[in-house]
C-alpha positions, 0 to 999 in steps of 0.5 A: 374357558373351564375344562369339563375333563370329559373326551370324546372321540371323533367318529369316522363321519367326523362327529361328536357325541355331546355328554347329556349333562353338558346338552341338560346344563345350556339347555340343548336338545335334539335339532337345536342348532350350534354354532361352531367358531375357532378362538386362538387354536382352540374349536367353541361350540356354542348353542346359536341364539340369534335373538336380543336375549332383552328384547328378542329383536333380531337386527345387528346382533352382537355378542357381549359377555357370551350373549346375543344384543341388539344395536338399540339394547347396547345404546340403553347399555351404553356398551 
């Protein structure tokens, strides 16, 4: 996990503001969703992607090196 050195508050709401540069880097925008997990002790956000990122199929999607794949995409992978 990198360090980004930025720190933002939580409000009273329990919100964070994401920094613009981050939302422009993963390609983010206003009404995108994210999926919030826990790893260890820490909290990861990440910018949900239910689709195959090589197919587009959305049946039994597993995440391989931080991307979405499908069952038949991961046999023609041999993962």
């Amino acid at each position: 996990m990198k360090s980004t050195g930025v720190i933002r508050h939580i409000d009273n709401l329990g919100r964070i503001t994401l920094p613009i540069e981050l939302r422009k880097t993963f390609g983010m925008t206003c009404g995108d969703p994210v999926e919030i997990y826990t790893e260890g002790s820490s909290i990861v956000l990440r910018k949900h992607e239910s689709n195959c990122v090589f197919c587009g199929g959305g049946k039994k999607i597993l995440i391989y090196k931080d991307k979405p794949v499908c069952e038949n995409c991961r046999k023609e992978l041999n993962v």
